[in-house]
N, C-alpha and C positions, 0 to 999 in steps of 0.2 A: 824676259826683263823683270830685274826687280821691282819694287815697291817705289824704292830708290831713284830707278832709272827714269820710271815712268814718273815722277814728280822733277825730276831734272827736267824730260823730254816736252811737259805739259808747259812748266815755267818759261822753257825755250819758243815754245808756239804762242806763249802769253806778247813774250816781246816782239816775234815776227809779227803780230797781228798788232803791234803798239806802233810797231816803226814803220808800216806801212800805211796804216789806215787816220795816225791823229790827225793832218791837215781837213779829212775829211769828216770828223767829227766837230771839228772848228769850223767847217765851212756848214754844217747842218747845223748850230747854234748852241752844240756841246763843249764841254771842256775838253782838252788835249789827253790829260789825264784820263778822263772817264776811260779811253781805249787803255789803258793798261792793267785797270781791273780784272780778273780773271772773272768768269764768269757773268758779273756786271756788266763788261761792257759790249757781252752779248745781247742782255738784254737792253742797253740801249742801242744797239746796233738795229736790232729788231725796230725799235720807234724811228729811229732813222731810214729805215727802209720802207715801213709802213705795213709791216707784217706780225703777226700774233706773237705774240711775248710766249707762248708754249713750244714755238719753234726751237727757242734755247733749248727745250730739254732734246730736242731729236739731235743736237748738233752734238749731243755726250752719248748717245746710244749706239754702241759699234757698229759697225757697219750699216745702220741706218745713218750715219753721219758722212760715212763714204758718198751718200746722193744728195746730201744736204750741205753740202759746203759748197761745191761747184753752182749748186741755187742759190747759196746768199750773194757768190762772187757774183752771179748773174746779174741778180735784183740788185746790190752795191752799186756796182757800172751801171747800170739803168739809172737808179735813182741819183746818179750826177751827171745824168747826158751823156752815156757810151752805151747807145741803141740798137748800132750795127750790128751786121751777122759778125763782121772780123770782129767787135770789141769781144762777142760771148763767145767765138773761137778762143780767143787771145786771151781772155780770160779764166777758159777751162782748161787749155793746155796749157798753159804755163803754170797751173794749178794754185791761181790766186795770183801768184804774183806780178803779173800785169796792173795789178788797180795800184803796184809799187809806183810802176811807170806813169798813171795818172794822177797819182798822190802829189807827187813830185814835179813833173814837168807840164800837167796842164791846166789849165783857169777852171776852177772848180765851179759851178754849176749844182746849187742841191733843190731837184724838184721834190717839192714836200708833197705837195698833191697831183702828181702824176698818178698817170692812169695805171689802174691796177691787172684792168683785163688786156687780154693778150690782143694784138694788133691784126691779127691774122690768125687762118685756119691752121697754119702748122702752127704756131707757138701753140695755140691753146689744147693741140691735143698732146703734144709734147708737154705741156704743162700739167695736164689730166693724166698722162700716161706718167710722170714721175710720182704724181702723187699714188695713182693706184701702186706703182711700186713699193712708194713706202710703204703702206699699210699692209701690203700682201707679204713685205719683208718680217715687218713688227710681228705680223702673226705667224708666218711662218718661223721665225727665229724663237718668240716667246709665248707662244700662245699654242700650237698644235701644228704637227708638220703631219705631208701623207708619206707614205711610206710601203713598199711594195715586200710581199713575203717571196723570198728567191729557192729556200732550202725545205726541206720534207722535215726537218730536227722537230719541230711542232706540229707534225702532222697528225689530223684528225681535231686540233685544238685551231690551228692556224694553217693553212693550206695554203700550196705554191700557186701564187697568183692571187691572193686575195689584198685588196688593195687597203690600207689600213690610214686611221687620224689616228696619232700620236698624240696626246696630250702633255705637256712641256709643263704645264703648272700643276699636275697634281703630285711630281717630287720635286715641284718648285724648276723655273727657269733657269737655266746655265746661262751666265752672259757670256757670250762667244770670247774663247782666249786669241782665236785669229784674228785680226783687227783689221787687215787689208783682205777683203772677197769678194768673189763677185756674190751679189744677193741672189738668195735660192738656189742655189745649187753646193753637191757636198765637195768632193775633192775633186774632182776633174770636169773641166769645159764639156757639155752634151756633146757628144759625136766627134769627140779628140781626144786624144789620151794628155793633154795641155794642164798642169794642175792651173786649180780654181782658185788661189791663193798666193799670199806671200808669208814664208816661215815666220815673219821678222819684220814690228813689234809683236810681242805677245801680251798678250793681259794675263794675270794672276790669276788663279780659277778664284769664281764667287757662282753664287747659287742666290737666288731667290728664296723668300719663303715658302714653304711647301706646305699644299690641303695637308699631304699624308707621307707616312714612310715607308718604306719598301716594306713590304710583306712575304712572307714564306708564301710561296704558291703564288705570288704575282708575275705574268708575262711584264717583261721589261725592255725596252729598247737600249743599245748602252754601247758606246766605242771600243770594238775588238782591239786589248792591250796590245796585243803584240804583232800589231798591221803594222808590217814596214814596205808593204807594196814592192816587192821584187819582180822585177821585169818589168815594171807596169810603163814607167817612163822613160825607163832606158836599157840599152842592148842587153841580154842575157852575157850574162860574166861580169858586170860590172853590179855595185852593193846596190838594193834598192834604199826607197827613199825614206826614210824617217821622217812623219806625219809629225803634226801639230796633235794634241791628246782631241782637238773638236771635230779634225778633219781626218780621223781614223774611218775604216771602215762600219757600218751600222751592224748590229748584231741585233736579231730577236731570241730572248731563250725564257725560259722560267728559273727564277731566283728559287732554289729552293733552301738555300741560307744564307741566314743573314749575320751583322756582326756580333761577335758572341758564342755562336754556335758551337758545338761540335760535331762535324759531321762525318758517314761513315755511308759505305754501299757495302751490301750483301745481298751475293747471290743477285745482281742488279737492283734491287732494294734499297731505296734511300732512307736511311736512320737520323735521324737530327739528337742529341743529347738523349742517344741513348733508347729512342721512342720511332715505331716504323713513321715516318713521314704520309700523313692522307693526302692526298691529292684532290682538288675541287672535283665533282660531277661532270664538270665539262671536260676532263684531262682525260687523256686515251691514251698511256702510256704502251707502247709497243717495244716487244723485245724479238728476239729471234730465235726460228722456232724450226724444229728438223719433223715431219711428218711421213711415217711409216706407212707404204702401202702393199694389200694384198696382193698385188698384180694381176689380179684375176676380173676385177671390176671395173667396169669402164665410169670414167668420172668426167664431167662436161667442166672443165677445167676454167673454159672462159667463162662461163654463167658463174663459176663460182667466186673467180675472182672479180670478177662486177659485181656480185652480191656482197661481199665481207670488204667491197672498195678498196682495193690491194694497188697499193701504190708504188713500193720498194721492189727494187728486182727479187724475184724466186725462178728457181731453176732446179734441174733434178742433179743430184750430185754426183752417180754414176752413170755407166752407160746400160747397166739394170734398169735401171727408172722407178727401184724400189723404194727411192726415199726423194721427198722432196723440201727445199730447205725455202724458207722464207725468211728475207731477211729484219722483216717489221710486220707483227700481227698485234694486234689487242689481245689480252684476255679471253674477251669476247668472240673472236675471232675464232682465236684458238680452240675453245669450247663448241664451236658449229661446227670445225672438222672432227672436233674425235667423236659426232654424232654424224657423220656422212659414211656412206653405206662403202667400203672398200679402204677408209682409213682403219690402221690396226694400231697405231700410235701417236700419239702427239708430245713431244719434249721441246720445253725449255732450254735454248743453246746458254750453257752459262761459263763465261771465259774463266777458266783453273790458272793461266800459265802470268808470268809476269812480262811487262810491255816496260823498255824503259822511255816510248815515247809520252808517257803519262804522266803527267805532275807528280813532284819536283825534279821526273826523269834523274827516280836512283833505281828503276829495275826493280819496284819493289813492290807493285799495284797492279791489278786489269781495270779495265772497263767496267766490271760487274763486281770484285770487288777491292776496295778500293776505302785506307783511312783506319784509324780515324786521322780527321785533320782540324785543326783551331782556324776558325775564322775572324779575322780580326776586326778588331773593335779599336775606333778611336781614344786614344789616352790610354788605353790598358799597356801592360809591360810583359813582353816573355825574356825570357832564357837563350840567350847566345849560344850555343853551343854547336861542335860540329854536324851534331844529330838535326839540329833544327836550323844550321842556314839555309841549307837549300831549299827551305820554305817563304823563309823572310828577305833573301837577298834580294830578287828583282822590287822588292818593296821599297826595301831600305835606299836603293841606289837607285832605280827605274824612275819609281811612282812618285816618292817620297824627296827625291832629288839631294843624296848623302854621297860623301865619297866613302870607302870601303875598303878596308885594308887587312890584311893576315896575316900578322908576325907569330909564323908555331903555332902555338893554340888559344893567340891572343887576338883580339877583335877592334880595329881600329877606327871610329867613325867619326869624320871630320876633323880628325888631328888628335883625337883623346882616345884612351881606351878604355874598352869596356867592357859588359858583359851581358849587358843587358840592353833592349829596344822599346822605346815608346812610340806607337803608333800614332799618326798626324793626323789618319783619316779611316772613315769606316771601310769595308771590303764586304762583299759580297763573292756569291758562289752560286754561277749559272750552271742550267743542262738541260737539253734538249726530249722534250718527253720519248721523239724516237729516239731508245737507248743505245743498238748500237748503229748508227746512221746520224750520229749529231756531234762537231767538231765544239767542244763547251770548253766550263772550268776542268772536267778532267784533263785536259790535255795539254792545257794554258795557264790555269791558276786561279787565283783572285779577280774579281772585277771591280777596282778603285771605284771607288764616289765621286770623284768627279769624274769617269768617263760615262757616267749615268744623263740617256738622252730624254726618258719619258715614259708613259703608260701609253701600249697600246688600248683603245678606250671604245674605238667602232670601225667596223667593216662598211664601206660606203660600195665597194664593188669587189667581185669572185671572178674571175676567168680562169677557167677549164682549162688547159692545156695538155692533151692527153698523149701529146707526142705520136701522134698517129694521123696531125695534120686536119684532125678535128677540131675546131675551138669553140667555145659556147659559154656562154655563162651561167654560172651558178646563182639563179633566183633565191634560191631558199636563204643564200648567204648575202646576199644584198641587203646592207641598211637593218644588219645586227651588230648586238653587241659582246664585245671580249669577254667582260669579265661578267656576273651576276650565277644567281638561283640555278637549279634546272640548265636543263637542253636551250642551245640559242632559238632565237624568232625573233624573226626576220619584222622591221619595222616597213617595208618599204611601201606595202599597202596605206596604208596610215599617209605615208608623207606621196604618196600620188591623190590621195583623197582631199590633204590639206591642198594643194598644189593646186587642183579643181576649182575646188573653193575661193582660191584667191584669183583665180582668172575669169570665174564666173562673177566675184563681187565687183572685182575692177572694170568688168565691161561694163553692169551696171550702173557703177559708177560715174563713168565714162557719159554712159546715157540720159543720167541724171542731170548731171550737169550742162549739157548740149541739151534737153530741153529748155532748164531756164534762163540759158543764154537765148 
């Protein structure tokens, strides 16, 4: 929806809420009027009800407002005498529009000082259980979501299984562009393949102000562009779904450029303007690695690969068993076998040949190397040209929302021609530190600013999945953090000690007060 639409559709709800509710602002000792104020006559509906005038702001906050409007209809009915279980049915299903029904057709009733606390054991924990909703929604929507690591792409930095808080406000909050969802959850109903959502309204993407800006070397969470969920919700053969840009799939990767850029892989080496790209101390870049052996020497394979923590499949390549291939080692790794007694080689796998499944899929890149390419920057202008569409189209048309057109070698956008493109919004360029084991920007593109979800920021919990029907947790990775200095450490000691502490002061306390009673 437009800017447009949605000021029609608001103006629309201004009147529904005029022409259902003035009798009953006249019967509470307000003017008729007052209910056609936008905004206004929220907050005196609030006085009318007998509830906090900060309420108004939850009834503008997306889908926080989805649980707080079925609450006003309630508390409305209530506060003119419609107590029963059928009026707050009657009132939530027909989704407000019943209090039409009592607007109208019956003797109004306004208790000013009616009782505020609930009547009974279920309203008031239904009462308590909405409110914890909101609040677990507000923070879950704006403030920090958890978030589970599924893929090996960050292994050694981020591990599958480790359970991660997202921070939402340090590149600033996204206000949800889905408007109709269920709270807390992403695209699909737990334990149904049922989407969590309706496509339709949609909000304009807005951001919040943000602590900080994306950084070179920063892990990112961020909506994989071109999730169209095939198969997911319906039979194979038929197109999948095209997602809402909020309700796309979650990606974790490392941004290793940002907008501005120019960047470039060799030899799987990241170059950024021209300079090898550092990587923080905590990054354990893995590539793939073919290791020559004597054949003569016996080598305890599994101690080894417990030792150097080998997580990617490796397998021997022939039926010799003279060479064995890894598909993800470190450096460091790497440097333990060509000092292990029976290896005679250790090589770097580095892809020569051209892939044309790899951005901008002209046949013209591998995995390792790969560019240079221009990463775009909000407001700056390139060059049309047929050399460079296939860089900027899903931009210009996908992201950017243009129609696109090509008459010969002319360039048509939005009915004018041209020749040139100004960018609306900043782009980034994700990759998974395991180089070849990680579905990223090589293969997809750009990653828009506004499908930017957050800073992973702490590990609260590790689980081990070793696929061998072992599972255990990983202590050391317990209640550390992503980003910083040095090697991680692990806070959790610390917060079982605080933890102590407050259960020893509170019984004290407890005791304290039971003597001078």
């Amino acid at each position: 929806m437009t800017l447009y639409s949605w000021f029609v559709f608001f103006l629309a709800v201004q009147i529904i809420h005029f022409v259902g509710t003035w009798k009953l602002y006249q019967t509470a000792g307000r003017k008729s009027w007052e209910a056609a104020i936008p905004v206004y006559n929220s907050i005196v509906l609030m006085k009318i009800i007998s509830r906090p005038t900060w309420w108004t702001l939850l009834l503008f906050i997306p889908i926080i407002n989805l649980i707080m409007f079925p609450v006003v209809w309630v508390e409305t009915l209530r506060t003119f005498g419609k107590k029963s279980t059928l009026d707050t049915i009657l009132g939530i299903f027909t989704l407000g529009f019943y209090i039409y029904y009592v607007n109208y057709t019956q003797k109004l009733e306004y208790n000013a000082d009616r009782n505020l606390t609930p009547e009974n054991k279920t309203a008031d924990t239904v009462s308590s259980l909405l409110f914890a909703i909101i609040v677990a929604t507000l923070v879950h929507t704006y403030v920090i979501q958890p978030y589970t690591i599924p893929t090996s792409s960050l292994e050694k930095s981020l591990l599958i299984g480790d359970f991660l808080f997202v921070s939402k406000v340090n590149y600033g909050p996204r206000v949800p562009m889905t408007t109709v969802a269920l709270p807390m959850v992403h695209d699909s109903i737990p334990l149904t393949k049922r989407k969590s959502y309706l496509s339709w309204p949609q909000l304009p993407y807005f951001r919040l102000p943000a602590f900080e800006q994306i950084k070179r070397n920063d892990i990112v969470v961020f909506n994989w562009p071109v999730d169209t969920v095939h198969y997911f919700y319906e039979p194979k053969g038929r197109p999948g779904v095209i997602k809402p840009i909020d309700k796309k799939s979650n990606y974790v990767k490392r941004c290793v450029g940002i907008p501005g850029d120019s960047l470039s892989i060799k030899d799987g080496f990241v170059f950024i303007n021209g300079k090898k790209l550092i990587l923080p101390e905590r990054a354990k870049p893995q590539y793939s690695y073919s290791v020559a052996l004597d054949g003569k020497t016996s080598i305890d394979f599994e101690s080894l690969f417990k030792e150097l923590d080998i997580t990617d499949p490796a397998g021997f390549r022939s039926e010799k068993r003279d060479t064995l291939y890894f598909r993800a080692l470190t450096e460091a790794s790497a440097e333990r076998l060509r000092n292990t007694p029976g290896v005679t080689a250790v090589k770097r796998e580095i892809d020569k040949g051209n892939d044309n499944a790899l951005f901008p899929h002209i046949n013209k890149w591998n995995q390792d190397n790969f560019g240079p390419i221009y990463i775009p920057e909000a407001g700056k202008t390139v060059a049309l040209t047929n050399t460079s569409l296939p860089f900027y189209k899903d931009i210009i048309t996908n992201y950017e929302g243009n129609t696109l057109e090509l008459s010969g070698s002319k360039f048509i956008i939005n009915g004018k021609e041209t020749n040139t493109y100004t960018f609306k919004q900043n782009y980034y360029w994700m990759m998974g530190d395991n180089r070849h084991n990680s579905e990223d920007s090589r293969y997809w593109g750009y990653v828009p600013e506004n499908h930017i979800v957050g800073k992973p920021v702490f590990i609260w919990m590790s689980w081990d999945t070793n696929g061998k029907g072992i599972n255990k947790i990983r202590w050391s990775r317990v209640f550390t953090t992503v980003d910083g200095e040095g090697q991680p450490q692990s806070y959790f000691k610390y917060f079982l000690i605080i933890l102590a502490l407050y259960f020893v002061g509170e019984f004290f306390w407890r005791k304290r007060k039971q003597n001078k009673a």
